[in-house]
PALUM-101367 format. One record per residue (C-alpha): residue number from 1; residue in three letters; chain; x, y, z. Coordinates in pm, 1 decimal. Example, Ala and Ser with C-alpha at 12.3 -4.5 7.8 and 13.67 -1.06 7.14 Angstrom:
2
- 1,ala,A,1230.0,-450.0,780.0
- 2,ser,A,1367.0,-106.0,714.0
//
This chain:
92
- 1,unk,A,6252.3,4085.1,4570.6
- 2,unk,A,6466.4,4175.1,4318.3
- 3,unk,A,6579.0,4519.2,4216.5
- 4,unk,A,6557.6,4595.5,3865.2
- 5,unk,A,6793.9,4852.4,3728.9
- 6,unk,A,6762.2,5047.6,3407.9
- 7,unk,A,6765.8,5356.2,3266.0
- 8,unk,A,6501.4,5640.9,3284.4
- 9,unk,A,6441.9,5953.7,3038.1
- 10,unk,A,6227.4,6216.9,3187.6
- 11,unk,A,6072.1,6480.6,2908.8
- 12,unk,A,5862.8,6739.9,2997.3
- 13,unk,A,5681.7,6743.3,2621.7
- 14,unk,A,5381.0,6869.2,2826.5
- 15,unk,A,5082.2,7072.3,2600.8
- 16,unk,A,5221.5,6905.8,2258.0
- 17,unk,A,5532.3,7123.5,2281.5
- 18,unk,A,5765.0,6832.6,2138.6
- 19,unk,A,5462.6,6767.7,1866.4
- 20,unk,A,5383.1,6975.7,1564.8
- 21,unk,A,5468.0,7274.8,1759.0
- 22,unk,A,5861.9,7174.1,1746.3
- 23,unk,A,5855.9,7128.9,1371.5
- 24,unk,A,5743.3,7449.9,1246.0
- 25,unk,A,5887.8,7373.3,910.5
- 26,unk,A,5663.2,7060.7,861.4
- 27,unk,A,5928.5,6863.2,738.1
- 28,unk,A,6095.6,6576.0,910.7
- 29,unk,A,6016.3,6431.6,1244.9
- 30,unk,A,5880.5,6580.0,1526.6
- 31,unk,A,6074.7,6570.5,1922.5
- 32,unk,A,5819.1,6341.1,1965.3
- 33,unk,A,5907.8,6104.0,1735.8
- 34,unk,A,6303.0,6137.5,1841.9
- 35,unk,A,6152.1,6068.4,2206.0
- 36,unk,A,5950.2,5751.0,2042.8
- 37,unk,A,6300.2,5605.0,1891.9
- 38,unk,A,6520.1,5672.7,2188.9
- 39,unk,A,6269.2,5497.7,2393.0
- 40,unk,A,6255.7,5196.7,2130.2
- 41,unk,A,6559.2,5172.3,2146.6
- 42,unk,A,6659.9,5092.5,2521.6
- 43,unk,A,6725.6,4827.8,2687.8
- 44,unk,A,6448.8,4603.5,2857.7
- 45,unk,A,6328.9,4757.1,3161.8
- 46,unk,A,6436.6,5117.6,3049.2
- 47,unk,A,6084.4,5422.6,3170.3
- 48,unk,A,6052.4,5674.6,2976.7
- 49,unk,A,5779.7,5943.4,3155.1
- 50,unk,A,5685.2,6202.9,2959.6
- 51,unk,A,5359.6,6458.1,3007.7
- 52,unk,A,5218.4,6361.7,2664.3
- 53,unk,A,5185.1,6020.6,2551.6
- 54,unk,A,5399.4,5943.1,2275.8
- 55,unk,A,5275.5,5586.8,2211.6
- 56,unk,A,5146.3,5670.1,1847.4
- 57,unk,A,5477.9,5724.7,1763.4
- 58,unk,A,5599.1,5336.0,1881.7
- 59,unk,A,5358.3,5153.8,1661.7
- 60,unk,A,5620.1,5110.7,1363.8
- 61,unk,A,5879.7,5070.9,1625.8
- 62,unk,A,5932.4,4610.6,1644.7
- 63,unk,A,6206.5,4699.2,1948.8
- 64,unk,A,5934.5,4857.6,2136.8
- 65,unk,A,5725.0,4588.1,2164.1
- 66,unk,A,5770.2,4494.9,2522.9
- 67,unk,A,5683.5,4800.8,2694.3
- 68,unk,A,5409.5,4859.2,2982.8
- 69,unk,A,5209.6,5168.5,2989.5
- 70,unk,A,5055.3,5397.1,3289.0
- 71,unk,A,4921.0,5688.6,3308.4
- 72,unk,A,4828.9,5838.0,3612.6
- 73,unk,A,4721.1,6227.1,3748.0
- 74,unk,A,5019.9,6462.1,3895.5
- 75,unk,A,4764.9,6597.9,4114.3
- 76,unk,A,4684.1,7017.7,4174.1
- 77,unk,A,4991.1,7201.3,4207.4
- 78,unk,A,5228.8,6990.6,4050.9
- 79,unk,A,5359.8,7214.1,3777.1
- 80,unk,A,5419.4,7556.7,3770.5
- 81,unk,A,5267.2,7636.0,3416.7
- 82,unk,A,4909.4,7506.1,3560.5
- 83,unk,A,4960.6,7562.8,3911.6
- 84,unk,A,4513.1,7497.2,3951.0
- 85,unk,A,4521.3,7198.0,3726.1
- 86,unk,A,4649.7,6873.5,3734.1
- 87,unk,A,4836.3,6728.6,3424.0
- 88,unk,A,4873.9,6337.4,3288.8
- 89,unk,A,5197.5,6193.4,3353.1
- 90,unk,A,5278.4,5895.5,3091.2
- 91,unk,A,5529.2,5596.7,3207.4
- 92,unk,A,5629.8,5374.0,2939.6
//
């Protein structure tokens, strides 16, 4: 088997905090998008997990175009903001 190597970008955008909520001014891209084109921009093989999907931002983005998406549950406990829920993790 062999072992793939690449890079990985971890953001914790969790609850839409890289969305609308980072761009108070309302003009210009959100961290969201700036997550979108630094993941568009990797190599092959690069993840990029994040704890809000940012695929609507990849849909202009031709580089992109060979990504694989999961999404899968942290589980109870997993974060300290929601220590009773469990939160979406995104893998791109």
């Amino acid at each position: 088997e062999a072992i793939q190597k690449g890079l990985v970008i971890f953001a914790n955008n969790a609850e839409d905090v890289f969305a609308a909520r980072s761009n108070d001014s309302g003009s210009g891209a959100c961290l969201d998008e700036h997550l979108a084109e630094l993941f568009g921009n990797m190599k092959v093989g690069g993840r990029c997990v994040t704890l809000t999907d940012i695929r609507c931002h990849l849909t202009s983005k031709d580089d992109a175009r060979w990504y694989h998406y999961e999404s899968f549950d942290s589980g109870v406990g997993a974060v300290s903001w929601s220590p009773n829920k469990s939160v979406a993790v995104h893998v791109l």
